[in-house]
C-alpha positions in Angstrom: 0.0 0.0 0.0 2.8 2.1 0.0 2.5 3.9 3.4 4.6 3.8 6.4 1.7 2.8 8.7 -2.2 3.8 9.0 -5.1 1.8 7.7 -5.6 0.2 4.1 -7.8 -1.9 2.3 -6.5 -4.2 -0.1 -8.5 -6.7 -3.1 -7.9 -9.5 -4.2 -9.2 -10.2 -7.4 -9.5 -13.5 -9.4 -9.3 -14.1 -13.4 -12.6 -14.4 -15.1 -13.4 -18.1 -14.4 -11.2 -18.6 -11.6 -11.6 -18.9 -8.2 -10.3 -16.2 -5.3 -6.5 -17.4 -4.5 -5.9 -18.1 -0.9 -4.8 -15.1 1.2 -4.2 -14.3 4.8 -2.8 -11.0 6.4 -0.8 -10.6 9.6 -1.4 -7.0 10.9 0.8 -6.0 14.1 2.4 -2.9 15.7 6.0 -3.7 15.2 7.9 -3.2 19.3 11.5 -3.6 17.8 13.4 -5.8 20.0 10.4 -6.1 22.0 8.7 -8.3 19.0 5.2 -7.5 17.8 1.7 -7.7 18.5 -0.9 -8.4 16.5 -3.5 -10.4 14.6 -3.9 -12.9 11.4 -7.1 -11.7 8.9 -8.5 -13.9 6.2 -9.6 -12.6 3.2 -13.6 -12.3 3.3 -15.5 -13.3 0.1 -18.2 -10.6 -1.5 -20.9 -13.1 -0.8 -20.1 -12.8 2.8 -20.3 -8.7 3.0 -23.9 -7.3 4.4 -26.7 -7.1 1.8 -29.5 -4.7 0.8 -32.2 -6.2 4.2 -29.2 -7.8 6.1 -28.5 -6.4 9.9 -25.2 -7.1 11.7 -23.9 -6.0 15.1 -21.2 -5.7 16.6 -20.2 -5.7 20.0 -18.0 -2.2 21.9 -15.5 -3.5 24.6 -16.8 -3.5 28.6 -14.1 -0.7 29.2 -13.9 2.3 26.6 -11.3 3.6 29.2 -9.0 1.1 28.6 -10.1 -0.1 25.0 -10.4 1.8 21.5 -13.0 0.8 19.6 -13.1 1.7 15.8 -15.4 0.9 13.0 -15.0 0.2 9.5 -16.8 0.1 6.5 -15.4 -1.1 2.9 -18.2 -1.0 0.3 -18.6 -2.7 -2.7 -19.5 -1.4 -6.4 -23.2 0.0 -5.5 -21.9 1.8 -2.3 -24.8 1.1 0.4 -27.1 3.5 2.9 -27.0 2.2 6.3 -29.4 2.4 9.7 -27.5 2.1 12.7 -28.8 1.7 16.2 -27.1 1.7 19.4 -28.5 -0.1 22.2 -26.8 -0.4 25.8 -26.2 -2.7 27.7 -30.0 -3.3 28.8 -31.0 -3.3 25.6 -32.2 -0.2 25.5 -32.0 2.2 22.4 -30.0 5.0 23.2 -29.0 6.2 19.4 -30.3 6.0 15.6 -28.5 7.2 12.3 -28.4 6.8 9.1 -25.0 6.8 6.6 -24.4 6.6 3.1 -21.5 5.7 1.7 -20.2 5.8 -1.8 -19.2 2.6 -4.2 -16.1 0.8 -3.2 -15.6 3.0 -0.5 -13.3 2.2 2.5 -13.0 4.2 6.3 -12.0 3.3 9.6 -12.6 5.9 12.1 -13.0 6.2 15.8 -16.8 4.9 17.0 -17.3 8.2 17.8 -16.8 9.9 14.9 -19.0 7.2 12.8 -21.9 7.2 15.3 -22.4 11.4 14.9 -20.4 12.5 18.2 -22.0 9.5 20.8 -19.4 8.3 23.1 -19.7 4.7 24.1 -20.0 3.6 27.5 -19.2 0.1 27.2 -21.1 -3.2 25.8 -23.0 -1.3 24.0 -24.3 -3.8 20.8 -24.6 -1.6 17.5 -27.1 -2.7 15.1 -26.2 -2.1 10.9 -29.4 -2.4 8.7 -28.4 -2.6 5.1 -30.8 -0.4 3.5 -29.5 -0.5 0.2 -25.9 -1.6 -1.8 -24.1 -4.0 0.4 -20.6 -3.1 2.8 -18.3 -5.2 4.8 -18.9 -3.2 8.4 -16.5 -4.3 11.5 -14.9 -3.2 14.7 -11.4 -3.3 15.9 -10.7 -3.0 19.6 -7.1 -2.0 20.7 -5.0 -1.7 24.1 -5.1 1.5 24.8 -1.6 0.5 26.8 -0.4 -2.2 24.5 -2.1 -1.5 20.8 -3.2 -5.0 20.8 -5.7 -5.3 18.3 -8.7 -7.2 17.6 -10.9 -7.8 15.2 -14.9 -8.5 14.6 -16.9 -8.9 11.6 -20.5 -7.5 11.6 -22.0 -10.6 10.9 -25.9 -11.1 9.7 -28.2 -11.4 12.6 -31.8 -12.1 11.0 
């Protein structure tokens, strides 16, 4: 990707005909002497990306004081418009919005900044209703002490 560090998306695209060639990432903060930390991804097929009626959640850590929670969206070639809700920990709907986002599109910001200036509490569950178009939503908590990451997929719920 040609940059010294930040975020990235990156496809893989197959021939006509073929199927997608095996992939796998590693993703780490690089300590030096210290080692790394970090994660493996997989490469995620279109046909496993949110569709146009689909809802995923995901899930904001127990301790935003500790824990940075980001969210990303990568769309694919008809963009997508997307209802999000944000319940606490009760359940309890404390936040709607809606988003639209242009085709193959790609952001990872702060939770913050993605759910219009709300700041998270912890285990909140935030619901993305795929109103039209189709996008691969998911969170990454880090260590606020460490930079450990993590990863989750908002995965289809209904």
């Amino acid at each position: 990707m040609a940059q010294p560090s930040g975020v990235g998306s990156a496809d893989v695209v197959a021939d006509t005909g073929s199927a997608l060639p095996l992939s796998i990432v590693r993703i780490f903060n690089d300590g030096g002497a210290a080692g790394t930390s970090g994660m493996t991804e997989e490469a995620i097929s279109p046909s496993d990306v949110l569709h146009t009626g689909d809802v995923g959640a995901l899930v904001v850590p127990s301790d935003t004081s500790k824990f940075r929670f980001n969210i990303g969206v990568r769309t694919l070639d008809a963009g997508a418009s997307v209802s999000i809700t944000v319940q606490d920990r009760d359940g309890i709907v404390v936040k709607t919005l809606d988003k639209s986002y242009p085709p193959t599109y790609f952001i990872q910001s702060g939770a913050v900044d993605v759910l219009g200036g709300l700041a998270l509490n912890g285990d909140e569950t935030l619901l993305f209703r795929i109103n039209s178009g189709s996008a691969l939503i998911y969170g990454t908590t880090n260590d606020n002490t460490t930079n450990d990451p993590s990863l989750q997929f908002a995965r289809r719920t209904e």
